[in-house]
C-alpha positions in Angstrom: 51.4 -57.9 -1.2 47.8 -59.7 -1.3 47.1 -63.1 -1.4 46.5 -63.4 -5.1 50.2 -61.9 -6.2 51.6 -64.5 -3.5 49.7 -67.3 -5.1 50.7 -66.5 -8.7 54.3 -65.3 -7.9 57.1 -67.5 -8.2 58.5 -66.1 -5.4 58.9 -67.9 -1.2 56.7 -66.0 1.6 56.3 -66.4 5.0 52.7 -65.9 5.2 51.0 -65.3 8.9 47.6 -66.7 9.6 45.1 -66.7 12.4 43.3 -70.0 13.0 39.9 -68.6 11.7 41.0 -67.4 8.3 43.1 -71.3 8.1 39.5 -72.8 9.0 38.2 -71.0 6.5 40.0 -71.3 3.9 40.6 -74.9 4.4 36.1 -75.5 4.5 36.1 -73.1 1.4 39.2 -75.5 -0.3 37.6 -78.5 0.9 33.7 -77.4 -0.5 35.2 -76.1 -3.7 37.1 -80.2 -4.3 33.9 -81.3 -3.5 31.9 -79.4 -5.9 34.5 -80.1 -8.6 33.8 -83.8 -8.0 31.2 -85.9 -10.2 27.4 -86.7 -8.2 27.7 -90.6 -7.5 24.6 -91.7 -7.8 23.2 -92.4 -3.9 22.1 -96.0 -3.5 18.6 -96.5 -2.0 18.3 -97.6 1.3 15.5 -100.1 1.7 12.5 -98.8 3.2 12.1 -100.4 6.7 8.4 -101.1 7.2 6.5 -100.4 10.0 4.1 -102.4 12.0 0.5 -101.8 12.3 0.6 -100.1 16.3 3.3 -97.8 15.1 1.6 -96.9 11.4 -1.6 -95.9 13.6 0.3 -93.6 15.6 2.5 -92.4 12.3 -0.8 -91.4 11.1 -2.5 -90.4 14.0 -5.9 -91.9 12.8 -7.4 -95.3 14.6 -6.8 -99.0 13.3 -10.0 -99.6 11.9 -9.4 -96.0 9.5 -6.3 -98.1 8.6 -7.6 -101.5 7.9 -10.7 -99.6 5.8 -7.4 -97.8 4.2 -6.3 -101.0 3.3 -9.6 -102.4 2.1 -10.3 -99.8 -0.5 -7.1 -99.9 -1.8 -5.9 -96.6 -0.5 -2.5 -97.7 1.0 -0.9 -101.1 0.4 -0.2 -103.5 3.4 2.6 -106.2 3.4 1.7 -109.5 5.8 4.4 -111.2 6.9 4.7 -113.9 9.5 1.0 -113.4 10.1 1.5 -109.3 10.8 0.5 -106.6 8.5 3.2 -104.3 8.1 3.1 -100.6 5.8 5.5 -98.6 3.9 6.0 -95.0 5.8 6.4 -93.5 2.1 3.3 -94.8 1.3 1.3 -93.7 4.3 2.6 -90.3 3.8 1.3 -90.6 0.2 -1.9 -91.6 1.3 -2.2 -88.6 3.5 -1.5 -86.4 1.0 -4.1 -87.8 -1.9 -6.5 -87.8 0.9 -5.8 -84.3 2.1 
């Protein structure tokens, strides 16, 4: 008798099963609730900003290539408390537009 006559029958078995097939039917079960489910949207996690020291080694470029950066407008910098601090996403960005 296979699985899917069991399943559909209205009829008791004793069913033996090694632990690998129960693992796996249990990961495919539990995937297959989980694609049935509706997408949540995902909240956005606030960007932690980075200060200047670590942005230069981020980039890998000197501080003075990241203040002229800065200057012309190329990537944004946020002072607080006195410190300039930079957005990773927007370093990346800059890396890219500059090639």
């Amino acid at each position: 008798m296979e699985i899917n006559e069991i399943l559909q029958g209205n009829t008791n078995a004793l069913i033996i099963v090694r632990r690998d097939d129960l693992i796996e039917f249990a990961t495919t079960f539990a995937n297959s609730i989980n694609a049935s489910q509706p997408k949540l949207p995902i909240k956005q996690v606030a960007e932690q900003p980075i200060s200047q020291v670590e942005a230069v080694e981020f980039l890998g470029k000197s501080r003075q290539t990241l203040i002229k950066w800065r200057k012309k407008g190329i990537i944004n910098g946020y002072r607080l408390g006195g410190r300039i601090y930079y957005k990773p996403s927007e370093l990346v960005s800059a890396l890219e537009k500059l090639g």
